[in-house]
N, C-alpha and C positions, 0 to 999 in steps of 0.2 A: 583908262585901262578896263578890260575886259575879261570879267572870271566867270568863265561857270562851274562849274558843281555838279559832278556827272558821276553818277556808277549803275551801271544796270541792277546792282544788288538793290533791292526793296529793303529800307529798313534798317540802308548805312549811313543814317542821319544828315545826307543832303540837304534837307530842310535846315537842321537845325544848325548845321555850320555855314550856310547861307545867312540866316537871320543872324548870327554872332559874327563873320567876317561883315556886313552891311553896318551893323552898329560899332564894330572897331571903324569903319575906314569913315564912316560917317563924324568921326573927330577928327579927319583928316582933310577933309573935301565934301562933294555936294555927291551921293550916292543916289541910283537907281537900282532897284531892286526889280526884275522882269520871272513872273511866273510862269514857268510853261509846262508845269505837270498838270491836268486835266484835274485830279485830284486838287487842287488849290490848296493846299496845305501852308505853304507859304501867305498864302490871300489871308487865310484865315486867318495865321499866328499874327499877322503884322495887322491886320484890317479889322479882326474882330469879328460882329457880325452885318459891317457896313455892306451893302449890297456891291457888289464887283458888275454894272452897269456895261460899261466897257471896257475890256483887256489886252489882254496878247491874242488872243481872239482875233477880233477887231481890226489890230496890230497887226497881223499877217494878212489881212484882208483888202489893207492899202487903207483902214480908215485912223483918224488920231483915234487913239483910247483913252481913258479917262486913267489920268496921273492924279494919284490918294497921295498927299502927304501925311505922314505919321511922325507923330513927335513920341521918342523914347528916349527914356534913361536920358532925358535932357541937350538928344539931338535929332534930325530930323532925316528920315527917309525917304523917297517918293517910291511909292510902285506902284506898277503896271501887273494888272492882278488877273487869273486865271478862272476861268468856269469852266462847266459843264461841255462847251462848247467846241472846246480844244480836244474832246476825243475822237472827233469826228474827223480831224486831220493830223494831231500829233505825229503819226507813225507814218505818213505819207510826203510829208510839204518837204521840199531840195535843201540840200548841202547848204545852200544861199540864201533862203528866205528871213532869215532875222539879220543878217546883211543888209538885205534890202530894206526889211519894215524901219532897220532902227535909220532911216535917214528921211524917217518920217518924223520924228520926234524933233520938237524946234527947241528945247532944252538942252543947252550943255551939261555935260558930265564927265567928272572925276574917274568915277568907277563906275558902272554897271556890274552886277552880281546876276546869274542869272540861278536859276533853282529848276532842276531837271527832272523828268519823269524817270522810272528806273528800265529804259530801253536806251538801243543806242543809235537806229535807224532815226529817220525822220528831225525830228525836231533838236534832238539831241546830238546829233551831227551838224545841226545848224548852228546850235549855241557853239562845239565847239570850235568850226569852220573861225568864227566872229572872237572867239577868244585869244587874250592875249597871254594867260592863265587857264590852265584845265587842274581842278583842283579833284583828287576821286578818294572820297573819307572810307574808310576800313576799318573793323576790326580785326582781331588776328584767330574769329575762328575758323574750324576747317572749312565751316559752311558757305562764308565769304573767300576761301581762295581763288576758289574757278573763277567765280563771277568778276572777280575784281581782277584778277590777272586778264581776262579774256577782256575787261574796261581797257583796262590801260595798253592793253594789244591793237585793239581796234583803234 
């Protein structure tokens, strides 16, 4: 199964309810966690400060990326981690590109989570093209209605 984590709002905790749905489903099944906000924020909280070598980067590029297992709270994650690198196509690459990269990956998986940048062109259309779940976190101030109404429209 397939979730991504999407809202163009900057700062409606996509991150952090990606990192906490991977560690619920991760008691459940063998979880991938896939970064594709340029930002790395997700890299970070799960990876620390281990160097992200190869990623979703890489990943759209047709090459394997380098899958980090992380052991938490006494289960274990794998992800596919983001740099710098992904700004340079995020908001451009098709509807179908993370379609296509994830059948590069020779690992079976449970769940895939993915962790989205706060646009919804590009990359973001692609996690959710690939999803089988489109998850978009809110709060209820005014400041988030537009953006998140205009999320869940698109």
């Amino acid at each position: 199964m397939n979730i991504a984590v999407i809202n163009q709002k900057g700062g409606s905790a996509k991150t952090s309810l990606s990192v906490l749905i991977s560690l619920m489903l991760a008691g459940e099944g063998k979880v991938l966690c896939i970064d594709t906000d340029p930002q790395s924020g997700l890299s970070s909280f799960l990876a620390g400060n281990r160097e992200i070598k190869s990623g979703t980067y890489d990943l759209l590029m047709g090459e394997l990326p380098e899958v980090i297992t992380i052991e938490r709270h006494g289960v274990n994650i794998d992800l596919i981690g983001a740099d710098y690198r992904l700004d340079m196509i995020y908001s451009t690459i098709d509807s179908y590109a993370i379609k296509r990269a994830l059948k590069l990956i020779d690992k079976e998986y449970d769940y895939i989570v993915f962790d989205t940048p706060p646009t919804l062109p590009g990359i973001t259309k692609a996690c959710a093209v690939c999803a089988d779940i489109v998850i978009t976190p809110a709060d209820v101030s005014l400041s988030t209605i537009k953006p998140t109404l205009y999320t869940i429209k698109t």
